[in-house]
C-alpha positions, -999 to 999 in steps of 0.1 A, spaced: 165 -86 335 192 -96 309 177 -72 282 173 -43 305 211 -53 313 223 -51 278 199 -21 272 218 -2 299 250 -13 289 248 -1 253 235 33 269 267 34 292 288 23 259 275 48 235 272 80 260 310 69 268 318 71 232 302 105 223 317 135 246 293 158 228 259 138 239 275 138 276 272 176 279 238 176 259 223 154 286 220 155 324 251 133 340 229 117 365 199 95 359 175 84 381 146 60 378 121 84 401 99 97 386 105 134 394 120 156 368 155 159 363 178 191 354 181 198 318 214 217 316 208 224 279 179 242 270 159 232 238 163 257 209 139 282 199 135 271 168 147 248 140 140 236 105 127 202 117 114 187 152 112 147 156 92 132 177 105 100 191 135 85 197 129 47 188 146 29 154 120 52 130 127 86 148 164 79 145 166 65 111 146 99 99 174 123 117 202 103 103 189 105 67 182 136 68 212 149 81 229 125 54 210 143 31 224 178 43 197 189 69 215 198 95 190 222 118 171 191 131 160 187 170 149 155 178 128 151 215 123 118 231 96 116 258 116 91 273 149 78 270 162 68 233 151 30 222 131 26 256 96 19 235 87 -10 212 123 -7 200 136 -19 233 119 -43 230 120 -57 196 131 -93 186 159 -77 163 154 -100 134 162 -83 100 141 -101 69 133 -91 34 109 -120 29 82 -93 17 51 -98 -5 48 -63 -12 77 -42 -31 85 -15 -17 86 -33 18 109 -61 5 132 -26 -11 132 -12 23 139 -40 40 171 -46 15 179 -15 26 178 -19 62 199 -49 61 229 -30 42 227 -5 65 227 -20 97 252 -40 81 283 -13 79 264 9 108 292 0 137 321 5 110 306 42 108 299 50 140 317 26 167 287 19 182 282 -24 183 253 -32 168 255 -71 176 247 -76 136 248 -110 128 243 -128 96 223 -159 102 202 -161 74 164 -174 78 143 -203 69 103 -200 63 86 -234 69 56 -246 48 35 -270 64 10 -272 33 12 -269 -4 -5 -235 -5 17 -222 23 55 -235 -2 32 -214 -32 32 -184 -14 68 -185 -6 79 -199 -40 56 -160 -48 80 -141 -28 112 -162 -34 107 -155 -68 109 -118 -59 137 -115 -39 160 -135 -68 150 -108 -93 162 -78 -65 196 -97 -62 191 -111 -32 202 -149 -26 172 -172 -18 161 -205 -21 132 -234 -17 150 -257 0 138 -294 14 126 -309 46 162 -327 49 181 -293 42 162 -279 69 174 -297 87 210 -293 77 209 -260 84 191 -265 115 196 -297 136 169 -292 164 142 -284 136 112 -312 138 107 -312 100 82 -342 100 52 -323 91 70 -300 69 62 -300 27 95 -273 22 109 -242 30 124 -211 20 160 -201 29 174 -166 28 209 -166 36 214 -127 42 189 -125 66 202 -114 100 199 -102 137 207 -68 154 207 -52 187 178 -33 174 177 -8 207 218 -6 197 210 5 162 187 33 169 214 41 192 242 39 166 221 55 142 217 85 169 252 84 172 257 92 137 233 120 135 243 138 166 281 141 145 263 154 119 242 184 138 212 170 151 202 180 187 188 153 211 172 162 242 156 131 257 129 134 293 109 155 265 72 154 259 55 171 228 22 184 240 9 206 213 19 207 173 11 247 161 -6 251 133 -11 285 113 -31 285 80 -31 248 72 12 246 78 34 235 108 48 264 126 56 247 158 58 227 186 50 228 226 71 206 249 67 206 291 105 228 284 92 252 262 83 258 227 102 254 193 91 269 161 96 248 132 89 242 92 85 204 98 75 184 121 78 142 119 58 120 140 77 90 146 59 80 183 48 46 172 21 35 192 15 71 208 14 86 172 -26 83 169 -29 105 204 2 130 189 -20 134 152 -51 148 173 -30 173 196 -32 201 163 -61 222 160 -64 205 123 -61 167 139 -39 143 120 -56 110 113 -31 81 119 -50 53 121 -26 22 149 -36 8 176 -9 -11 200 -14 -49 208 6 -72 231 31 -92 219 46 -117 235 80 -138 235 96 -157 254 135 -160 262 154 -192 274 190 -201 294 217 -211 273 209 -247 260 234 -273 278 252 -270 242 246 -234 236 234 -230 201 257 -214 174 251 -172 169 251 -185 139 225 -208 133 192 -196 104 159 -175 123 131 -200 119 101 -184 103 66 -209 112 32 -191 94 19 -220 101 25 -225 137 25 -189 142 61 -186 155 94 -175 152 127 -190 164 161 -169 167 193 -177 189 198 -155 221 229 -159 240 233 -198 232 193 -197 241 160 -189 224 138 -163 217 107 -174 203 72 -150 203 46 -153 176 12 -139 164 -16 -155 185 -53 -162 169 -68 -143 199 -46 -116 201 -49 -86 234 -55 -51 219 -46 -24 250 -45 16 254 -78 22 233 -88 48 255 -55 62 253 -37 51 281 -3 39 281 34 42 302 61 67 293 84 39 292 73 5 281 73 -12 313 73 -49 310 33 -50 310 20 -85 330 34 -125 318 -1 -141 307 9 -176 302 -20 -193 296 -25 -168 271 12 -179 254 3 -214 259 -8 -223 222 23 -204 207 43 -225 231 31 -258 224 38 -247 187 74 -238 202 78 -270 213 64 -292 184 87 -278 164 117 -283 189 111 -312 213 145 -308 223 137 -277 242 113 -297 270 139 -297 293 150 -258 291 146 -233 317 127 -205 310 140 -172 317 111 -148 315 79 -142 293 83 -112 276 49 -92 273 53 -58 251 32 -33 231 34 -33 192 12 -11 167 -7 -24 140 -26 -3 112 -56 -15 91 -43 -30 62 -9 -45 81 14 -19 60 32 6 78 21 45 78 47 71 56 42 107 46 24 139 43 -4 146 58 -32 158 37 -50 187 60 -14 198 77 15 211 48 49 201 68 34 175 91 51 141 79 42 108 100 68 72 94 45 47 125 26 18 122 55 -6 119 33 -38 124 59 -56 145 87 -53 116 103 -16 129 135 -28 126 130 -46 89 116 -13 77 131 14 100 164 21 77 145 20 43 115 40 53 139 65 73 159 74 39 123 75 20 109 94 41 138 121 44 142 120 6 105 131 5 107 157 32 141 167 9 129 167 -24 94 160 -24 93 128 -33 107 99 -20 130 78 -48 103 45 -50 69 43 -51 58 44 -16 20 46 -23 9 9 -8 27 31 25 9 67 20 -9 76 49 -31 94 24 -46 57 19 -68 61 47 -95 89 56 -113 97 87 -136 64 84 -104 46 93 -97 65 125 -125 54 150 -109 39 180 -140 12 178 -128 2 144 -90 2 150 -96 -19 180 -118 -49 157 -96 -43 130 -58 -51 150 -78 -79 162 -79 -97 130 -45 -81 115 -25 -99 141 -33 -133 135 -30 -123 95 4 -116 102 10 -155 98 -25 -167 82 -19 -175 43 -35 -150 24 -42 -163 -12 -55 -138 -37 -84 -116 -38 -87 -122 1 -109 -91 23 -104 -82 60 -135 -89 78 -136 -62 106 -146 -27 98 -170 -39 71 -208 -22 57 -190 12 67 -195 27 35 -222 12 14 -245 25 -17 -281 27 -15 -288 -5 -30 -265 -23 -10 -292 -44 9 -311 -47 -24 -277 -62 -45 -272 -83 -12 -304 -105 -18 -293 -109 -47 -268 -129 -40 -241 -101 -44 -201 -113 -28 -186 -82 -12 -151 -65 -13 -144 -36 5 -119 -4 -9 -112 26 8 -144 13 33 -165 14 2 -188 -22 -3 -182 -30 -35 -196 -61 -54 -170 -89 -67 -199 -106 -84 -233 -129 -77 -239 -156 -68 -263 -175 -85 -293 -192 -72 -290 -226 -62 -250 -220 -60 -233 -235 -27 -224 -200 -12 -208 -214 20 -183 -233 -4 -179 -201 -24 -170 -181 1 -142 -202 19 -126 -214 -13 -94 -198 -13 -68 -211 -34 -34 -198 -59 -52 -219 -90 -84 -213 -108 -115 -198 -88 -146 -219 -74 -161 -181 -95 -148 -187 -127 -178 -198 -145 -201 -173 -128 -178 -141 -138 -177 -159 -171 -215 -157 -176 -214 -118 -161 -187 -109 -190 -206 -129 -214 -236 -110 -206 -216 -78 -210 -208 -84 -243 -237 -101 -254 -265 -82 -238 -265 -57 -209 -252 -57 -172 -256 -32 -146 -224 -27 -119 -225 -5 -94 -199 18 -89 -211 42 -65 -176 43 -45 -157 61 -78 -147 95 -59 -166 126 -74 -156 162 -70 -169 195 -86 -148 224 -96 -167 257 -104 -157 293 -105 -176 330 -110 -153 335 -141 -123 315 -161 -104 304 -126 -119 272 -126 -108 262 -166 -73 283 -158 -63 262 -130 -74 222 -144 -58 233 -178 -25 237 -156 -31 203 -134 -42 185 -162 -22 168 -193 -51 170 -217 -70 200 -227 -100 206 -209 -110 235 -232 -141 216 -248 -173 222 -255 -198 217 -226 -213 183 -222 -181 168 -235 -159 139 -211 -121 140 -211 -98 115 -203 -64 124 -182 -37 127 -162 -32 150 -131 6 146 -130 34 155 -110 70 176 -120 83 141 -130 58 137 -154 41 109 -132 1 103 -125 -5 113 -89 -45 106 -104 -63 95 -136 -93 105 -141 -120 117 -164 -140 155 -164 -165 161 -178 -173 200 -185 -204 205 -169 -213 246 -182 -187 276 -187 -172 275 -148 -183 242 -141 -167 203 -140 -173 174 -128 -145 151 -120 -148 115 -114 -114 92 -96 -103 57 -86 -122 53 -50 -90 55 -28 -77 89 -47 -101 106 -24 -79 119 0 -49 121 -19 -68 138 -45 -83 161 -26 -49 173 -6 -31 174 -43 -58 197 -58 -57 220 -24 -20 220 -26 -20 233 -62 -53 253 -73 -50 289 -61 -61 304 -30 -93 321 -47 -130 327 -29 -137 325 -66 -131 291 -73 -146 262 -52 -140 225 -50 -168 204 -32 -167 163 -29 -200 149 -37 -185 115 -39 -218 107 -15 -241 129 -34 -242 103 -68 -249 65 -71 -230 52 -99 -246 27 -118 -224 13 -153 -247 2 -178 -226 -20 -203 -235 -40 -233 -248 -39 -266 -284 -36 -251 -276 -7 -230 -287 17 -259 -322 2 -260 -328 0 -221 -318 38 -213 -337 53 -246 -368 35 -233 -364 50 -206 -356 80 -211 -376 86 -242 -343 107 -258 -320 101 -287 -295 79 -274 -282 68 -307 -244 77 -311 -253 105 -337 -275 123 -308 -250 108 -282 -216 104 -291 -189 83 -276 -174 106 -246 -204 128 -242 -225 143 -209 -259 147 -211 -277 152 -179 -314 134 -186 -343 122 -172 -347 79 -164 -374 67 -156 -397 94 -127 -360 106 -118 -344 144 -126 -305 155 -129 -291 124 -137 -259 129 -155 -252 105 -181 -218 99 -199 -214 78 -226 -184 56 -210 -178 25 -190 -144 20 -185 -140 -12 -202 -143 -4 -241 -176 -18 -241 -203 1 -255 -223 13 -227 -235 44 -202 -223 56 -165 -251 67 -147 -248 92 -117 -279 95 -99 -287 120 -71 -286 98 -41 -323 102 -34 -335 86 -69 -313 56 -65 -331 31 -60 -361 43 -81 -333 38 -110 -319 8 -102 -352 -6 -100 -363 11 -133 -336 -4 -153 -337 -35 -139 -373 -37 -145 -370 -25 -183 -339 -42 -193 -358 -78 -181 -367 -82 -222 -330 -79 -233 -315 -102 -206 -302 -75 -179 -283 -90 -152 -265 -75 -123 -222 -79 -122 -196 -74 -104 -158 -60 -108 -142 -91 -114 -160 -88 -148 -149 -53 -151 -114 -63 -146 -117 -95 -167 -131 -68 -201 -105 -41 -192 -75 -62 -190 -81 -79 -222 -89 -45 -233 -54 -33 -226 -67 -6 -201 -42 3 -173 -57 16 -142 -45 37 -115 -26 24 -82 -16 -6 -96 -5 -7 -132 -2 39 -130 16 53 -106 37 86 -95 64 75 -115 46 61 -141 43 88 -172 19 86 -199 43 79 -224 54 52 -211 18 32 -212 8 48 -244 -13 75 -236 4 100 -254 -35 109 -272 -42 118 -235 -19 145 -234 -20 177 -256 15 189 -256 3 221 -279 -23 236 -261 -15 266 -253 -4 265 -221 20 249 -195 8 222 -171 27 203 -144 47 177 -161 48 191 -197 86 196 -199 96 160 -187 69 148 -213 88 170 -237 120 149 -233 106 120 -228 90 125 -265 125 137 -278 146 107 -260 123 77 -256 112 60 -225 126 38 -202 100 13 -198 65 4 -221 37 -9 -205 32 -40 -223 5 -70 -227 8 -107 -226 -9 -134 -237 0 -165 -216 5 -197 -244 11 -224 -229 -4 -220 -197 -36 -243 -186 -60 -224 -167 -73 -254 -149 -45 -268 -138 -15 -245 -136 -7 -220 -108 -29 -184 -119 -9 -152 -124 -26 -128 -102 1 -97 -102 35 -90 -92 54 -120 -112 90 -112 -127 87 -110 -169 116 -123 -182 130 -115 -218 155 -142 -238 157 -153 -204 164 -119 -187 145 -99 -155 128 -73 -174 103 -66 -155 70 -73 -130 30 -81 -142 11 -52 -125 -21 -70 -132 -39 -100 -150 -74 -116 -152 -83 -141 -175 -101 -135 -210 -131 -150 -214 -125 -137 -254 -91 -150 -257 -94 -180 -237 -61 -176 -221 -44 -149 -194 -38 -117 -200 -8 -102 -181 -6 -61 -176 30 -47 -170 64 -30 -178 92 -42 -197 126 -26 -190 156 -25 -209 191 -27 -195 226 -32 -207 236 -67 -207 273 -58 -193 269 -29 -175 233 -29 -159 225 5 -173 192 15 -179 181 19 -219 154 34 -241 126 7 -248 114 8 -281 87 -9 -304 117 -32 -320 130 -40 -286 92 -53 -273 83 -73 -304 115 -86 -312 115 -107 -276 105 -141 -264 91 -135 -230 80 -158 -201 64 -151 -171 71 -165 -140 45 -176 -117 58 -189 -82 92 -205 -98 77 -216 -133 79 -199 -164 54 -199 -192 56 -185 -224 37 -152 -235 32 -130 -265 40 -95 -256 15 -67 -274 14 -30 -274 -15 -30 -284 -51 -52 -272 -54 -83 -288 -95 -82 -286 -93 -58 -315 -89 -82 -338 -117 -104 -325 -144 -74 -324 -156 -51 -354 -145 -17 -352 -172 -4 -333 -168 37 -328 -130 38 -332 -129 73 -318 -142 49 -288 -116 23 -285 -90 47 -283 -100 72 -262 -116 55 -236 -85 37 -230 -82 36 -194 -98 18 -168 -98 31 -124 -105 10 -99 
């Protein structure tokens, strides 16, 4: 075929161009399958081995050895860019709703961009720029989202009309069309000529490639990488990268310790064209349809057009797959929708001949972002897969952050929403993958509003009183695989209508998480929030208080039965958790996290408490149902029955007790709830769950209990100021930079991770404030609703992004969570934010293209609307985890 054609020829090109690679590899090549003579034998051992020899293998090598690695081997099973990346579309975009991916996909695009001026290898970059169509109003909201993004990163884009759609594009049926985005740096590569370009590069710089070689077995010796086995040998190593793409979740189970990476490959399909009679311009915009479910680039004065069917064709869930991607079987009546889509949108094309139906595998992961980093059971084993059909969008940008983190142990931008510390084992049944790639393929192009859940995969995880908050009309999200109640519905309420409204503007919930806040205030609510993760840390002697007191920022050297609030951060003075302990007995805590820090916790805390049979961590995230008792009225429902003290003189604010409720032993109660309510956390031995639940539920009947939901929890923490972590905290967030310094006790004694950039952070000011805003003249029934992610501006300037907002049922208006920067009008440089510079602003937010005005605060607004109920309260409990 043509593409083999040009694959072969840029093969030919490139092994012409580099004299080195010709003696490196065998001089003939033949297409039998025997094995060919390897005239170089593979090293014995090297710093780092890559696996795979795609866009992603060869993006890590070349970063790497950029970055002065130069003892790197990289083995393809194959031949280079033979896989997915052979056969990848090649267009470049940075129309991203998440960050980091829109960052690395900037990235990518500069890259690729001066890639053949470095290396002499033709790329067949192009800059064509793309246009996304909106067929609907919701579907121009969700670009006008992301276009209001990309402006604030510098990069040129625009909502453009019907009409100058088609200007730009002439054979563009715009008809049905409501607007568009236009992003004219966009552009097109030879994406098997990049990885080969980017090869190029990294061979110059020392990296060894030795293609027609298989990795059978990653060594493992006392939880680190020490080698690998290939069918030529072995090779010991310090690091080893999994970059296999759709074989990477067979790779990750050949260690002894297996390596969850949770893909599973799909078909994809596209189709390319002859020249039109007037071949079309190399020039001419990538057409972008969500809502036909296609995309339209030029190829050689024709078309290539493939899309994301509704029904899409998972394969090789047993594990079966080709060396090589052969070209797997046409299936046209399977293309057939995505072609009368084609053709909709250009009539014109009814008359073109068809070259070929290109059928090829692609691998999806579970929540449609790609897979970067560390694994948490194997030290040195780093994995970059899971491209979700964009490997040559991301391949340059996660490449460098990927070889910055191997380099220096971090990469340089938060890659969390990437980590494949994100998932656990629950993510890794092929069953599950299967369903799940079977619904993420079709998202690719489906509009996804705010708030929205996967389907697949779901009632993995559940508390005991799942089926007993189900019939009660409970509406389920789902985190880390944990059911977790958004809030209920009540009787009488339309559920069908509920649960299909999706919408940018102001909830078909509204009212009912309205009453549940109300309630929360007024009387008493129970939420469960069984899916927090839970560990305990115990020791025979001081090991266990030694080592938190050096992970920790505050000081855990309380009395028993007390609750502290803190950071576990990293060098950089960043939270890699938040979390509160509370100090069970002498050698004894109990630590309670966000629900997805549960494998990244755990690794963290196994990286850095000492090897001692001493000291001994255990997860009992499954041992305790959480239940959150919050309201004024919590107080009378627990003492009745409990028949204890529970008056704040006999239980103070931040205090452990572990009581008796109800017929029901060993239940730890802590006088917290996250939200600066007044209130109690219950953790109740599994076993007794339901006995309690039922117990309170039953007692608190006379003070107007009701059950609620974590769209109330958000609603009261927001307007409560509380960040929480993974979406407004982060690894390069620092306590002082979201007012936490009270969580951290410089003075205590000791050194913990983080104290000295702390130290001059204190002596030099910070570089951003987390900040809160009130939204004024913004009309929560008929304006756009902030939701996260929109740019703050400052006296008209980009200062910033919203990390998270919910309406206040207190306030009556939006409350925005997020960080202002400061930087030098002329020059761009970064500067210290302080108070004067936060108060002294008028701010706007922008939501999808509009601006409204806000009120920035440093510190919550609801203060001045409550009494000053337990001050020590208010402020310490100021945090919130999700």
């Amino acid at each position: 075929t043509a593409s083999m054609f040009l694959r072969l020829l840029s093969d030919v090109r490139w092994r012409t161009a580099n004299p080195k690679w010709r003696r490196m590899t065998c001089s003939q090549r033949s297409t039998s399958s025997t094995a060919e003579p390897h005239p170089v034998p593979l090293p014995a051992q090297a710093q780092v081995v890559i696996c795979g020899g795609g866009i992603v293998g060869t993006s890590v090598a070349y970063h790497l050895s950029k970055m002065g690695w130069k003892d790197i081997v990289l083995l393809e099973q194959g031949r280079l860019a033979a896989g997915t990346t052979r056969f990848c579309a090649g267009i470049v975009s940075t129309a991203r709703p998440v960050s980091v991916e829109l960052k690395m996909a900037d990235y990518s695009n500069k890259l690729y961009q001066q890639l053949e001026q470095e290396t002499g290898v033709k790329t067949g970059y192009v800059k064509t720029g793309s246009i996304s169509l909106a067929q609907t109003q919701d579907r121009l909201i969700s670009l006008k989202r992301i276009a209001s993004s990309l402006n604030v990163m510098g990069i040129p884009c625009e909502i453009i009309t019907p009409k100058q759609v088609a200007q730009l594009h002439p054979l563009i049926n715009i008809h049905d069309l409501v607007g568009a985005m236009y992003v004219p740096e966009d552009a097109l590569v030879s994406s098997a000529n990049v990885s080969l370009a980017l090869a190029t590069a990294a061979s110059r710089n020392g990296v060894q490639i030795h293609e027609r070689t298989s990795v059978s077995h990653v060594s493992v010796q006392k939880g680190r990488v020490t080698g690998v086995e290939t069918d030529r040998g072995q090779i010991q190593c310090q690091y080893f990268v999994n970059c296999a793409g759709q074989w990477a979740y067979e790779l990750g189970h050949s260690v002894e310790e297996p390596v969850n990476i949770p893909l599973h490959a799909c078909e994809h399909f596209y189709l390319l064209t002859h020249p039109l009679k007037e071949p079309l311009a190399s020039t001419l915009p990538t057409i972008v349809d969500p809502d036909g479910r296609i995309y339209i680039r030029n190829w050689q004065g024709g078309i290539l057009s493939g899309g994301f069917e509704k029904n899409p064709k998972p394969l090789f869930t047993e594990g079966r797959n080709q060396l090589e991607i052969q070209n797997l079987q046409e299936d046209w009546d399977h293309f057939e929708p995505l072609l009368s889509a084609l053709l909709r949108r250009m009539p014109g094309l009814e008359a073109l001949q068809i070259m070929q139906l290109v059928n090829c595998p692609e691998s999806f992961t579970p929540d449609m972002r790609c897979i970067m980093g560390e694994s948490p059971t194997v030290r040195g084993y780093f994995v970059l897969a899971g491209m979700n059909s964009a490997g040559i969008s991301y391949g340059g940008g996660a490449g460098k952050y990927l070889a910055e983190w191997m380099v220096n142990g971090y990469p340089s931008e938060n890659v969390w929403p990437l980590d494949l510390k994100r998932f656990g084992t629950l993510q890794s049944s092929r069953t599950f993958l299967r369903h799940r790639v079977m619904e993420v393929m079709p998202l690719m192009c489906d509009l996804k509003v705010p708030r929205w859940d996967f389907q697949t995969g779901r009632q993995l995880r559940t508390s005991p009183l799942y089926d007993r908050l189900d019939a009660q009309g409970a509406r389920w999200m789902e985190k880390h695989g944990f059911e977790r109640v958004k809030y209920f519905v009540p009787p009488g309420k339309d559920l069908l209508d509920l649960d299909q409204s999706k919408t940018f503007y102001k909830p078909d919930w509204f009212d009912i998480v309205g009453s549940e806040v109300k309630c929360c205030k007024e009387a008493v609510c129970v939420i469960d929030m069984s899916s927090f993760t839970k560990f305990e840390i115990s020791s025979t002697g001081d090991q266990a208080l030694e080592s938190l007191q050096y992970l920790f920022s505050n000081d855990l050297d309380v009395p028993v039965g007390h609750v502290v609030h803190t950071g576990m951060l990293n060098e950089k003075g960043g939270y890699e958790n938040d979390c509160s302990i509370a100090r069970l007995s002498k050698r004894s805590f109990f630590m309670i996290s966000p629900t997805d820090q549960q494998v990244h916790c755990w690794a963290w805390l196994k990286n850095h408490l000492p090897d001692d049979s001493n000291l001994t961590m255990e997860d009992v995230t499954w041992k305790y149902t959480a239940l959150n008792l919050i309201g004024p009225r919590a107080v009378d429902v627990l003492s009745e029955l409990s028949y204890a003290p529970i008056t704040p003189e006999h239980f103070p604010s931040l205090f452990c007790k572990e009581m008796s409720v109800g017929y029901a032993n060993g239940i730890r109660v802590m006088s917290i709830t996250h939200t600066g309510e007044p209130g109690f956390m219950l953790y109740i031995p599994i076993e007794y769950a339901l006995h309690v639940y039922n117990e309170v539920m039953n007692m608190g009947q006379k003070y107007g209990i009701r059950n609620a939901g974590y769209y109330a929890l958000r609603s009261l923490r927001i307007e409560k100021f509380f960040a929480f972590w993974g979406q407004d905290l982060d690894a390069f967030t620092t306590p002082m930079e979201c007012g936490r310094e009270f969580q951290v006790k410089l003075e205590k004694g000791m050194q913990f991770v983080g104290q000295e950039a702390l130290l001059e952070q204190k002596q030099n000011g910070v570089y951003k404030r987390f900040t809160m805003f009130i939204l004024e003249d913004h009309d929560t029934d008929m304006d756009l609703w902030p939701w996260w992610g929109e740019p703050i501006f400052r006296n008209g300037r980009y200062v910033g992004k919203t990390t998270s907002s919910a309406y206040s049922y207190t306030l009556e208006r939006h409350v925005c969570l997020g960080f202002v920067q400061h930087f030098d009008e002329k020059t761009g440089e970064e500067l210290v934010v302080t108070t004067d510079f936060i108060n002294q602003g008028e701010y706007e937010i922008d939501i999808a293209g509009q601006r409204f005005q806000a009120k920035a605060k440093l510190y919550p607004f609801s203060s001045l609307f409550t009494h000053r109920r337990r001050k020590d309260e208010v402020e310490l409990s100021g945090y919130q985890r999700e």
